[in-house]
C-alpha positions in Angstrom: 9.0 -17.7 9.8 6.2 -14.9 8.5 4.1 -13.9 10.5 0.6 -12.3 9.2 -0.2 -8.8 10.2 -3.1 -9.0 13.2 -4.8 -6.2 11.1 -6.6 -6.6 7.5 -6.0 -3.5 6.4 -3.0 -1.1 5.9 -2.9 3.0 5.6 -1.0 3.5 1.6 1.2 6.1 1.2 -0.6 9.8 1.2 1.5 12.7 -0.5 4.7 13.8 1.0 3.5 14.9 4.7 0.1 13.1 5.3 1.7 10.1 6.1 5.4 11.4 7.3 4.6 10.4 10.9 1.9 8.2 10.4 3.8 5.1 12.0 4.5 7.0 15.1 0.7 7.2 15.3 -0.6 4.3 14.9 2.0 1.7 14.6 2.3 0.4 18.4 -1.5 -0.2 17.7 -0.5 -2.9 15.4 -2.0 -0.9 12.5 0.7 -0.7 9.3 1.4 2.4 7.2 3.7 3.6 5.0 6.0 6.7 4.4 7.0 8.7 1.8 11.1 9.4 1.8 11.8 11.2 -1.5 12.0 14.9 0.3 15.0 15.0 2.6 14.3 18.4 3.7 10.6 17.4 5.2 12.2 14.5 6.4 15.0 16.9 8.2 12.3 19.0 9.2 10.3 16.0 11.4 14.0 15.1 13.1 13.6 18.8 14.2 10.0 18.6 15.6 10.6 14.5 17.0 13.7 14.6 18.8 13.1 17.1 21.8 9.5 15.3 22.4 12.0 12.0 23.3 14.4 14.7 25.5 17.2 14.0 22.8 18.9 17.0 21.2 18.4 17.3 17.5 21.6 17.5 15.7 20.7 19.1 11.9 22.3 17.4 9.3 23.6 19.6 7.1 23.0 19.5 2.9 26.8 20.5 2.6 27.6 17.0 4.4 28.4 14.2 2.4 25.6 11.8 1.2 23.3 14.1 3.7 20.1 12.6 1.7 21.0 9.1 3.1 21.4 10.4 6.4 18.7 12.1 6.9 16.8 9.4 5.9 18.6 6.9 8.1 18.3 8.6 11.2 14.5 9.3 10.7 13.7 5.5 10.3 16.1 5.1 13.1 14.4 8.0 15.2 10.5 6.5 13.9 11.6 3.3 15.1 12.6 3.9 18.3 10.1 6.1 19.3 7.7 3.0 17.9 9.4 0.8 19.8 9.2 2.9 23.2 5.3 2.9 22.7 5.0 -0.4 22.1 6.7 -1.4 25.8 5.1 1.2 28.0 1.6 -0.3 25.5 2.9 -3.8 26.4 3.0 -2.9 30.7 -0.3 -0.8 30.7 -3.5 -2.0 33.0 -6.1 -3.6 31.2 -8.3 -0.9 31.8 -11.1 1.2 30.0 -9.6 4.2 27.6 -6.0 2.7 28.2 -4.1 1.5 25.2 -3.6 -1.5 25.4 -7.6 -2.3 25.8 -7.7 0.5 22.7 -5.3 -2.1 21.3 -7.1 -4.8 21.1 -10.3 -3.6 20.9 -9.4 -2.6 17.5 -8.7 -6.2 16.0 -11.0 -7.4 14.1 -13.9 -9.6 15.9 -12.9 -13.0 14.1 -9.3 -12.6 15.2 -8.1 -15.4 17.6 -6.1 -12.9 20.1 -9.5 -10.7 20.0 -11.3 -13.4 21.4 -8.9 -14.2 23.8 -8.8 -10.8 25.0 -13.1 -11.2 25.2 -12.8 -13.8 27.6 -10.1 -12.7 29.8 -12.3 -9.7 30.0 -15.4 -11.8 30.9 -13.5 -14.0 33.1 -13.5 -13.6 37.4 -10.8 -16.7 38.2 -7.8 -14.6 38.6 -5.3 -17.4 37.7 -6.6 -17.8 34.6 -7.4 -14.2 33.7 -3.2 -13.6 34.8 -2.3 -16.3 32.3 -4.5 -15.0 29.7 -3.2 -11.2 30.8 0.4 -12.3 29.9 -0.2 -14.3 26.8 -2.1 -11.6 25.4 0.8 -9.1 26.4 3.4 -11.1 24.9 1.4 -11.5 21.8 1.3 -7.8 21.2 3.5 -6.6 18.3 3.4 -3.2 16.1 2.4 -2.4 12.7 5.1 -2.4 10.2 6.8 0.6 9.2 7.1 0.6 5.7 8.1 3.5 3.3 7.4 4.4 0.2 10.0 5.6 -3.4 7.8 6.5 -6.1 10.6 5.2 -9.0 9.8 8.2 -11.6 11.1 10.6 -8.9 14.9 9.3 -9.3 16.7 13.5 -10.1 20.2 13.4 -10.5 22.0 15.2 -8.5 25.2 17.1 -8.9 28.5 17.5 -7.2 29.9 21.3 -7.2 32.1 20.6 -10.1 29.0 20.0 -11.7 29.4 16.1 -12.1 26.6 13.6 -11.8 26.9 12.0 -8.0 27.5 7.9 -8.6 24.7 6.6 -6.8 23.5 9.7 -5.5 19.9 10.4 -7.6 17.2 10.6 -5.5 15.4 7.0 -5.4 18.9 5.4 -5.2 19.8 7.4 -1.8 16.5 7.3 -0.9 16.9 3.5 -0.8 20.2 3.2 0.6 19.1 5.6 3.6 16.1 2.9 4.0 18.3 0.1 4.1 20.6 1.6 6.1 18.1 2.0 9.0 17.3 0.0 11.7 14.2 -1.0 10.8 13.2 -5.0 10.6 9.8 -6.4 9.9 9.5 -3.9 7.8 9.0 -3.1 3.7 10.1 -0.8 1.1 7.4 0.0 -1.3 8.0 0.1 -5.1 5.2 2.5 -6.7 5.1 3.8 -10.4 6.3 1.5 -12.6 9.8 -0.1 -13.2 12.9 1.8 -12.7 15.7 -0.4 -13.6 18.2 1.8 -12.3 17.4 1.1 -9.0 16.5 -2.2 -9.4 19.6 -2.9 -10.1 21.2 -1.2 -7.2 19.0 -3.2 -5.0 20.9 -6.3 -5.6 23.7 -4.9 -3.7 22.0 -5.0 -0.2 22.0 -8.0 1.6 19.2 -6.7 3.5 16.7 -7.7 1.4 17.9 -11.2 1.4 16.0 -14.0 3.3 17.4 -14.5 7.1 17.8 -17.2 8.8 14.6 -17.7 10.2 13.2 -18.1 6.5 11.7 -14.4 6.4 12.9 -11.0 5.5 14.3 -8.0 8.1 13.5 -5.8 5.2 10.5 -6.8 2.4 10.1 -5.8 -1.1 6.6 -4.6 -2.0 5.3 -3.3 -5.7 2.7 -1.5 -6.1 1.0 -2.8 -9.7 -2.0 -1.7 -11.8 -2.4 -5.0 -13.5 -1.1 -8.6 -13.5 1.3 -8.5 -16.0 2.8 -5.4 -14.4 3.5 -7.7 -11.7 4.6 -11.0 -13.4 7.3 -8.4 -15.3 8.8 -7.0 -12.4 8.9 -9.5 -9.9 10.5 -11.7 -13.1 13.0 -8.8 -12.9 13.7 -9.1 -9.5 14.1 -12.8 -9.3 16.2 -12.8 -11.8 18.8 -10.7 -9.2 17.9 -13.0 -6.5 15.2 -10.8 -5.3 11.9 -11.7 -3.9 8.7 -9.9 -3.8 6.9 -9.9 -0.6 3.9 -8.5 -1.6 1.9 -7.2 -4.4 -0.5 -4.1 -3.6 -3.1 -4.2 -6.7 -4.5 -0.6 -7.0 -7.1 0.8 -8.6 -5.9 3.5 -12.4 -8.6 6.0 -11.8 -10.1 5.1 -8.6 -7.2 6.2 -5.4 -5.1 9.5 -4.6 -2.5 11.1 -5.8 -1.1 10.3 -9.5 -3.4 8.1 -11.3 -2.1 5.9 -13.6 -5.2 5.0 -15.9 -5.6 1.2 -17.7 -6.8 0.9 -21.0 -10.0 0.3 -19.6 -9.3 -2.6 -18.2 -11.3 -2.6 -15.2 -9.9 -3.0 -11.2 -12.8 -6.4 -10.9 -11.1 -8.0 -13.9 -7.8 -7.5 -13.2 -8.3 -8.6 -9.4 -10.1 -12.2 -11.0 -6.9 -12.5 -13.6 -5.1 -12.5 -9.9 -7.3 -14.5 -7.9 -6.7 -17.1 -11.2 -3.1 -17.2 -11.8 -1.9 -16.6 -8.2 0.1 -19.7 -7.8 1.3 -19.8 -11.5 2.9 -16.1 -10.4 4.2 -17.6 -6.9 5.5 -21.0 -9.3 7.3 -18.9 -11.8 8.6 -16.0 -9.3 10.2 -19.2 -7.6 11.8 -20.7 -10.3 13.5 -17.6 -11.0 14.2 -16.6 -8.0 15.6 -20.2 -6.7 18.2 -20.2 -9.2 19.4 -16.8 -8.5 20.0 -17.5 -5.1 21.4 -20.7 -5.2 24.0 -19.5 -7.7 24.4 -16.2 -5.1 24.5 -18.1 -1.9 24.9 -22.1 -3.1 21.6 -22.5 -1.2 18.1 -23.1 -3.0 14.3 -23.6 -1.2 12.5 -26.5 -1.3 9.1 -23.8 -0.6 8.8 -20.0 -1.8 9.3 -17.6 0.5 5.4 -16.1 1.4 3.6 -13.7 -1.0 0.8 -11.5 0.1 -2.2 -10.0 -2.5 -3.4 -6.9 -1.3 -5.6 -4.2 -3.1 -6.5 -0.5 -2.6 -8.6 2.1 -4.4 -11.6 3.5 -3.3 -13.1 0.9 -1.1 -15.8 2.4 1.5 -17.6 -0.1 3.0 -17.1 -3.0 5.2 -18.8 -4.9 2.8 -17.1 -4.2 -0.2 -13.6 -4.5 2.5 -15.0 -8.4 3.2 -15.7 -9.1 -0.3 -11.9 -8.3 -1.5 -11.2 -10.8 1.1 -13.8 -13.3 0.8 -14.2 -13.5 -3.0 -10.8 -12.9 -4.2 -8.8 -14.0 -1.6 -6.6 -11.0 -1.5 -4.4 -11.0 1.9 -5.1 -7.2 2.9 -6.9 -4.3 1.5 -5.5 -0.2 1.8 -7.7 2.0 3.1 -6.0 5.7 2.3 -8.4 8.8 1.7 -10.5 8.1 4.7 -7.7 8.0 6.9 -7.2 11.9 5.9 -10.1 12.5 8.0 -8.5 10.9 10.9 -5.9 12.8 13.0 -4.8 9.9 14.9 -3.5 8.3 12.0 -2.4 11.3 9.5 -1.5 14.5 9.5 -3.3 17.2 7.9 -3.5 20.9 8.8 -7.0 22.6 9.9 -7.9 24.3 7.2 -6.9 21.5 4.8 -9.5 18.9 7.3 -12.1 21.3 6.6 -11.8 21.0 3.2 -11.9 17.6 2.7 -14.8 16.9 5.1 -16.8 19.4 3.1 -15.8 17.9 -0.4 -18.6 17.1 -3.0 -17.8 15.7 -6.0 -17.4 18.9 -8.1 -14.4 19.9 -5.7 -12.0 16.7 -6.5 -10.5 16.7 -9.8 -8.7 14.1 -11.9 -6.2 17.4 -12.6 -3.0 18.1 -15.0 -1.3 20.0 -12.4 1.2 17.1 -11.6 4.8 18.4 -13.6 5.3 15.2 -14.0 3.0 15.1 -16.6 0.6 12.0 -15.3 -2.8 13.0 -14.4 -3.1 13.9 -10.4 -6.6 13.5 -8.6 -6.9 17.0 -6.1 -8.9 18.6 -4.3 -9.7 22.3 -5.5 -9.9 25.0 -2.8 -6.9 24.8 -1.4 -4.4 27.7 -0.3 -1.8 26.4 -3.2 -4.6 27.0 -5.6 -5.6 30.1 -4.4 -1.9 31.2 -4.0 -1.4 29.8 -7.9 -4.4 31.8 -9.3 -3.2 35.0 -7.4 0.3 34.4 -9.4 -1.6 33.6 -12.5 -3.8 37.0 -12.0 -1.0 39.3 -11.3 0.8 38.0 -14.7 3.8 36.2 -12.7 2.8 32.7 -13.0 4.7 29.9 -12.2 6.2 29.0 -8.3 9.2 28.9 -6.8 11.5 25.6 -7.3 13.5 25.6 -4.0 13.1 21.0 -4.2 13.9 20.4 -7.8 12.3 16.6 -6.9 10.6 16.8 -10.1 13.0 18.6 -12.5 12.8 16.8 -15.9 12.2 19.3 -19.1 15.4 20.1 -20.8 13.0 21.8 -23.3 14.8 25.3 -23.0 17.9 24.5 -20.5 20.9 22.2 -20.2 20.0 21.7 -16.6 16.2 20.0 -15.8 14.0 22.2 -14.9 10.0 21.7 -13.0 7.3 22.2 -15.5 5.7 24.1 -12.9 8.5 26.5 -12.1 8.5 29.8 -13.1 11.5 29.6 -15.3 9.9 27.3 -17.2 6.5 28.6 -17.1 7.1 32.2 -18.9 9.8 30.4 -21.2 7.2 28.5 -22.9 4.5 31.1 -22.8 6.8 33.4 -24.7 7.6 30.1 -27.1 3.5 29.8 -27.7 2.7 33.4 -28.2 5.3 33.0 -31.1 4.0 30.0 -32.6 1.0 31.3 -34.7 -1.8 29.3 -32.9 -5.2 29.8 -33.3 -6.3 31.7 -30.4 -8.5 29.0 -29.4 -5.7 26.1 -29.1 -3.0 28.8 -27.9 -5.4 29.6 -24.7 -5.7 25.9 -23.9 -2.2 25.2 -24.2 -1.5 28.2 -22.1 -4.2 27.1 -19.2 -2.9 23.6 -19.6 0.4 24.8 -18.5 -0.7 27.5 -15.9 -2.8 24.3 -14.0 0.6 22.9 -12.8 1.6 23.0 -9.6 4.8 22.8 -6.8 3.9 19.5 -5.4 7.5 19.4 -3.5 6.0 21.9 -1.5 2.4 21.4 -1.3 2.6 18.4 -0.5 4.7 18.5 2.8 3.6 21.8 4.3 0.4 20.4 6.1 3.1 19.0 8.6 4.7 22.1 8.9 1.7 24.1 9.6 0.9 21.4 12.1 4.2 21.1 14.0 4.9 25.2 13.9 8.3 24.0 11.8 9.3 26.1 9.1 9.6 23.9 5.5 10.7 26.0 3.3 10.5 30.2 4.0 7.6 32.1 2.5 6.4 29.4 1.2 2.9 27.7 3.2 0.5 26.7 0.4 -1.1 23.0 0.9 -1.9 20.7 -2.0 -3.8 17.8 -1.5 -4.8 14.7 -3.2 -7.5 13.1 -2.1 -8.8 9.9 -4.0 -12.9 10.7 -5.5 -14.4 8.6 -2.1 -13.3 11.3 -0.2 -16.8 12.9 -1.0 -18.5 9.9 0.6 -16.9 10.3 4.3 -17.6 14.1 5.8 -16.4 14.1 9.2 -13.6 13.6 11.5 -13.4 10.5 13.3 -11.3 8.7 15.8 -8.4 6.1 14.8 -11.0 3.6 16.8 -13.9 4.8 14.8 -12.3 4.2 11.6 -10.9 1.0 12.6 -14.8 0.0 13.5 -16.0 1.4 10.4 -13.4 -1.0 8.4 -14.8 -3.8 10.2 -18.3 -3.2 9.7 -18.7 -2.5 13.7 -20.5 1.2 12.7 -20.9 2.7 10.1 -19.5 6.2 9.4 -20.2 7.0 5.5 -21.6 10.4 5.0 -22.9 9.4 1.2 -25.9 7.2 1.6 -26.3 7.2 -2.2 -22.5 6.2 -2.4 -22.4 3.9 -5.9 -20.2 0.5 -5.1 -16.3 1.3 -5.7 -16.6 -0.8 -9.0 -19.3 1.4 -10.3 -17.3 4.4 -9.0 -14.2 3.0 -10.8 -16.2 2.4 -13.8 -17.8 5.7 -14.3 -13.9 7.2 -13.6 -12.8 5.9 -16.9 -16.3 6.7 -18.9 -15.7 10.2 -17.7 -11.9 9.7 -18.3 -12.8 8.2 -22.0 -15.4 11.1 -22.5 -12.4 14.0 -22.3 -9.6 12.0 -24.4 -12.7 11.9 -27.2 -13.7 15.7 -26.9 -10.1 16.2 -27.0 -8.9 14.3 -30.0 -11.9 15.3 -32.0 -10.9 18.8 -31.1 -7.2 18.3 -32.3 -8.7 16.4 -35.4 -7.0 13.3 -33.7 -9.5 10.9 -33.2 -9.3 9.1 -36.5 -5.9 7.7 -35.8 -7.0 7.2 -32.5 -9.6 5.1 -33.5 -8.3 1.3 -32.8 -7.5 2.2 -29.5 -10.9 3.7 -28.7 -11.9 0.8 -30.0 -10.2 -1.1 -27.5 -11.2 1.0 -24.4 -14.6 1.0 -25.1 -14.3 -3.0 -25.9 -12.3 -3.3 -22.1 -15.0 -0.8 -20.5 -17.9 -3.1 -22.1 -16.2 -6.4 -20.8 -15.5 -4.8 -17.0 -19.4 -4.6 -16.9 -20.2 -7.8 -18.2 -17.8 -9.2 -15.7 -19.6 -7.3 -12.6 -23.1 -8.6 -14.3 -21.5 -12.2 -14.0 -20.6 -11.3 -10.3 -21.2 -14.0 -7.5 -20.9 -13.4 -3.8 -22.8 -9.9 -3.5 -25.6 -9.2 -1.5 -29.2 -9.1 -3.0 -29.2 -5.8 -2.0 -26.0 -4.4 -3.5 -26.2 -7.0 -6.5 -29.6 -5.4 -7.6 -28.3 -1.9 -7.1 -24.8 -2.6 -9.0 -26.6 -3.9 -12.0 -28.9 -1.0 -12.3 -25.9 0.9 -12.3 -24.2 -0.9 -14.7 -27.0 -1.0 -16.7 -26.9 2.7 -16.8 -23.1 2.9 -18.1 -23.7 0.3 -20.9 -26.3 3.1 -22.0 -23.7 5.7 -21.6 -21.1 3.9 -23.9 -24.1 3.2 -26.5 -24.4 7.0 -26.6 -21.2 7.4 -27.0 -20.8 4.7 -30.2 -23.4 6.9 -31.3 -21.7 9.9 -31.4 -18.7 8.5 -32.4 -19.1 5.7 -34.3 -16.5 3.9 -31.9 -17.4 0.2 -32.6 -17.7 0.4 -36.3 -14.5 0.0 -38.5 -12.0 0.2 -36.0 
């Protein structure tokens, strides 16, 4: 049967390295987080580092082996979960003491949780029958956070064999998932982020992992990451339809979280989340009916009930307020708390220099940025050795990095084989292409510095682990990206994993912003900003008038989102007098704008 997670939150996956190890950190304190799997070599990497600290020798796996992507992956989840495992007993047979870890354990809960108050009152208790009986209850009772990973679906490369022929099976989602459900792993999830890739939808049909056991649960879940409700009645329709089930759907903010952002049309997170709250069981209903089918005709069995669903949502939440509110109002299952957890060591792993950074980040110094190759905008932080190693490049007239990954290698523009956007190969190709293309000078230099903004992710992303563990990545190469989401700004120290856990739960209080808007006013003023720059541009391109139903439509979606949030029950005085000033403020904005533009009239 499903059990519910002790904690309320999760930790999303952060970059490529942020969150590598993440579950060997916090996971035997029942906390859940999730792990990126696409780059083999980092993963490689962290076997090296992992294995000696458990007095086991690390055996490389080799890229020349067969299907060595798969492998590597397998034995990491293999290695993560039994060095998870290994916490959790020694956790499970440690004195009930103070700064011991199982006290740190359940101290964390959250106060209205059933085992937290039974741990308050074997605390408080003297009779030492009963505080033995409630000593072993509470020990059996202790179980870890899951350890879930994480395929973004657009990074699914090819890969090729050295006569040059396509791998069956072998592109880099589709091993990433068979190394995943390979593993040992149970009670855990695989998380779907980026849209539908029916490729390896498809190929998940052929695990029987993923089907329900016999206890009525899953050993391994299926969880999509959506932007919107239809996103999620399409794919988990898809799914169904291949005697799949969806687990859980993690709701997440366009404009308002890390990493790539995937922008609405406006369409605001507060509307999207009520279209949820709404239609919930008609999603669960039709999922089922779908679903049902399928695996009767798979198995000859059907359900009288649906397997359970969980709602969670993530994006820019900073408060325990706006955390209980998710909960309380919406009835969402679990909230994702990423960006603040860069600031805590415990729980992710981020090098020195990097910390400092991001604890000193105002809001000038994050950036919704083009420097993703993959061509979808990419929130980052400026400042960072990668930029200052890219501008050096840029300044000695050899722009462009090194492509040693190839994990986002996708423009055939110039060459047979797919090349990175960011790569130097590419880079001076289409340089030379613009200087011959008789721009004015005005549009050449913006295509030029649109192009010299992108970045190596592949490696910027993992090196912070590197730098950390003394492991080498890849030679020469030690530049860190990172990608903060915009609250970052709001939190400006480091804090403990306990801290941050208290801070969630509205035990302390740990923002560094005391002006900090709500994270539906943030959101909102994400995609003013955001619908500011596609105007600028379009009317710069001489664009905007067959543009002009669809800014039509934002603006119409943008002025709807805040006539929701004026309609908004449930809030605080306090925060329901400041959120309307606010909002009051971006309805003047958009006016301004309609002015300018003339947005509203003759669409």
């Amino acid at each position: 049967m499903y059990q519910s997670p002790y904690h309320q939150f999760h930790i999303p996956v952060m970059g490529l390295a942020y969150t590598i190890d993440s579950p060997i950190k916090v996971a035997r304190f029942g906390i859940s987080s999730v792990m990126s799997i696409v780059e083999d070599r980092l993963v490689e990497m962290m076997r090296a580092h992992y294995y000696p600290t458990i007095n086991k020798e690390y055996k490389p796996i080799d890229t020349h082996e067969e299907d060595y992507r798969e492998k590597r992956i397998t034995d990491y989840l293999n290695l993560v979960n039994e060095i998870v495992q290994t916490q959790v007993e020694k956790l499970r047979h440690a004195a009930f003491e103070a700064g011991s870890e199982i006290v740190k354990y359940f101290e964390m809960l959250p106060d209205e949780s059933s085992l937290k108050q039974l741990y308050l009152k074997m605390m408080q208790t003297d009779e030492e029958k009963e505080k033995a009986n409630l000593e072993a209850y509470l020990r059996s009772h202790i179980k870890p956070g899951s350890i879930d990973v994480n395929i973004m679906t657009k990074l699914d490369k090819n890969n090729y064999n050295k006569a040059g022929e396509i791998i069956a099976d072998g592109s880099d989602a589709i091993s990433a998932l068979r190394g995943y459900a390979n593993s040992q792993l149970k009670n855990s999830s695989i998380v779907f982020s980026a849209g539908m890739n029916p490729r390896l939808y498809n190929y998940l049909e052929s695990f029987s992992e993923f089907d329900v056991n016999e206890n009525g649960d899953f050993n391994k879940k299926i969880i999509i990451k959506v932007s919107d409700y239809r996103s999620a009645l399409i794919q988990g329709k898809f799914l169904a339809k291949k005697g799949l089930w969806v687990s859980e759907f993690r709701v997440e903010s366009g404009l308002n979280c890390g990493g790539h952002a995937f922008a609405t049309d406006g369409i605001l997170l507060g509307p999207i989340l009520e279209e949820f709250k709404q239609n919930k069981q008609e999603l669960i209903d039709a999922l089922f009916e779908i679903y049902n089918a399928a695996h009767l005709k798979k198995s000859g069995k059907e359900f009288k009930y649906p397997p359970a669903i969980r709602f969670t949502v993530q994006g820019g939440i900073g408060t325990h307020e706006e955390d209980a509110f998710l909960h309380s109002y919406y009835e969402f299952d679990g909230t994702g708390w990423g960006t603040p957890f860069l600031l805590v060591p415990e729980a992710t792993t981020v090098d020195d220099a990097t910390l400092k950074l991001l604890a000193a980040a105002k809001d000038k110094d994050v950036k919704l940025s083009h420097v993703s190759p993959l061509g979808v905008r990419f929130h980052y932080l400026k400042g960072t050795s990668s930029e200052v190693e890219k501008l050096m490049r840029i300044e000695k007239g050899t722009p462009g990095s090194p492509c040693t990954e190839k994990h986002l290698s996708f423009n055939t523009e110039f060459t047979t084989e797919p090349i990175c956007t960011a790569s130097i190969k590419y880079q001076q190709l289409k340089i030379a292409q613009l200087k011959t293309m008789g721009l004015p000078e005005k549009v050449l230099e913006k295509q030029v510095n649109d192009l010299l903004e992108k970045e190596c992710l592949c490696v910027g992303l993992s090196n912070s682990a590197a730098i950390n563990y003394s492991q080498t990545f890849v030679n020469k190469l030690g530049a860190v990206t990172i990608c903060p989401g915009p609250n970052i700004v709001n939190f400006n120290k480091t804090v403990s994993l306990q801290t941050m856990a208290d801070h969630i739960y509205g035990r302390t209080n740990i923002l560094g912003n005391t002006n900090r808007p709500h994270m539906f006013v943030a959101e909102l003023y994400l995609y003013i900003d955001f619908f500011k720059e596609q105007l600028l541009e379009d009317v710069e391109n001489e664009q905007y008038e067959k543009k002009r139903k669809f800014y039509f439509s934002f603006c119409q979606n943008l002025r709807s989102g805040i006539a929701y949030y004026k309609g908004l029950k449930g809030l605080s005085d306090e925060t329901k007098l400041k959120l309307d000033k606010d909002l009051e403020a971006a309805s003047l904005e958009l006016d301004y704008l309609n002015y300018q533009y003339e947005i509203i009239t003759n669409p």
